[in-house]
C-alpha positions, 0 to 999 in steps of 0.5 A: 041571534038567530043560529039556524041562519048561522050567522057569523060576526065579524071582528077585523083584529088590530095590532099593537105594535109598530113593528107590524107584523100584518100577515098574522092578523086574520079576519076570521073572528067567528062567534063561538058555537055558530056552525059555518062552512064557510072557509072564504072567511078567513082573511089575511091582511096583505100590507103596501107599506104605506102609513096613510094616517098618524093622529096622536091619542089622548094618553100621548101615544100615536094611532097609525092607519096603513094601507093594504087589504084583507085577502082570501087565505085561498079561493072560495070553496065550494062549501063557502059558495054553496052556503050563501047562493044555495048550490054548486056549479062545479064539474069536480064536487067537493067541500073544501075544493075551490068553486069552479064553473062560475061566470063574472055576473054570478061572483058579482052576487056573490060577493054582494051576498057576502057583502051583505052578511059581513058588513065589509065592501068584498070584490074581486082582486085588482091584478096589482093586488093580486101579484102584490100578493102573489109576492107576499107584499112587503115581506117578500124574500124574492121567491120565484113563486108565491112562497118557494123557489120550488113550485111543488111546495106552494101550489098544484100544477100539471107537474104535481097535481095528477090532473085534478083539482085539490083541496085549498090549504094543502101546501105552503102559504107565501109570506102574507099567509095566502094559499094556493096563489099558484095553481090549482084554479086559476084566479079571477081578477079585475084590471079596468074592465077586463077580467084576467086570470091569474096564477095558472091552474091543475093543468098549467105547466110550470118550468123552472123559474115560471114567473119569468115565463109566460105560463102564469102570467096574466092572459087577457081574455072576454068574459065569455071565452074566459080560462077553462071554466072547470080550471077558474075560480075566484078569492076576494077582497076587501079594501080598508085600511088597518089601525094600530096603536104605537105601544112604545114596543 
């Protein structure tokens, strides 16, 4: 292997246990003493609840496949974006700041380079995957944002963020262990052809019981006269199913 390119192998952890616990298994198996920035790697599988698959093994126990996805524990940094396309487009600099001022067309190089070096299909979210997600999936306790009643604690808005961008990470996650659902950038997501953004950003408002109010709901809008691009950013996808084996646990 060749270090200096930092290569960085992958391994998707299963569980072995039927009483899944989906939001603790990462995706961020990295090679021992491989140097990498790139903090977009760490992964965390959201579940929908669905067993899609349940063949028997041959010492009589039963391998499961459920449906759901890996996601992004937060949105690409500009550390993680600068090391697979070599620069960084964003008006605020800072490593483990979220990349900001990138179009459509230079995400979709993006995820195919980081395609590329995983081995693993990664995309932008869908919008039903995002506010899946954005509800921590099926172990939501009802939150009326992305992990707490209190929109302070789980994300960076115009109510808490001074007016300027955060590192990634700071607050709490939600239910599935996901970071910053709720403000800071706002996210690019997919919905047919259209490119929506969501969860608001740095500069959103955010009343209470937001959810129920049009701050942070999706805004419909051409790619070309997206979300500020200084306030936009991106976390990815990757769409396969997650085995395990029933131990009899």
């Amino acid at each position: 292997m060749d270090i200096k390119k930092r290569i960085v192998l992958f391994t998707l952890l299963t569980v072995a246990s039927l009483g899944l616990k989906a939001q603790e298994v990462d995706l961020n198996s990295f090679t021992s003493g491989i140097e990498t920035y790139l903090r977009v790697y760490e992964a965390h599988w959201v579940c929908t609840g669905d067993t899609l698959v349940q063949y028997p093994t041959d010492d009589g126990g039963y391998y499961y496949e459920i449906d759901g996805f890996w996601m992004g524990c937060c949105e690409v940094t500009q550390d993680g974006w600068e090391y697979l396309m070599g620069y960084n487009p964003s008006e605020v600099k800072g490593p483990l700041l979220p990349v900001t001022n990138v179009s459509r067309e230079e995400v979709d190089a993006f995820m195919e380079k980081f395609t590329k070096l995983t081995g693993l299909q990664w995309r932008l979210p869908t919008r039903e995957e995002w506010l899946l997600a954005y509800h921590g999936g099926i172990y939501s306790e009802g939150y009326a944002y992305a992990g707490s009643d209190n929109p302070d604690f789980v994300g960076w808005t115009a109510g808490n963020s001074g007016g300027t961008l955060h590192p990634v990470e700071r607050l709490v996650a939600n239910e599935v262990m996901l970071n910053d659902m709720l403000g800071n950038v706002a996210e690019m997501v997919t919905d047919g052809d259209s490119l929506l953004y969501m969860g608001g950003s740095y500069l959103t408002p955010t009343p209470p019981n937001c959810l129920k109010k049009n701050s942070i709901r999706p805004t419909r809008v051409e790619e070309d006269t997206a979300y500020p691009p200084h306030a936009a950013g991106f976390r990815v996808v990757c769409r396969i199913a997650h085995s395990f084996k029933d131990t009899g646990l």
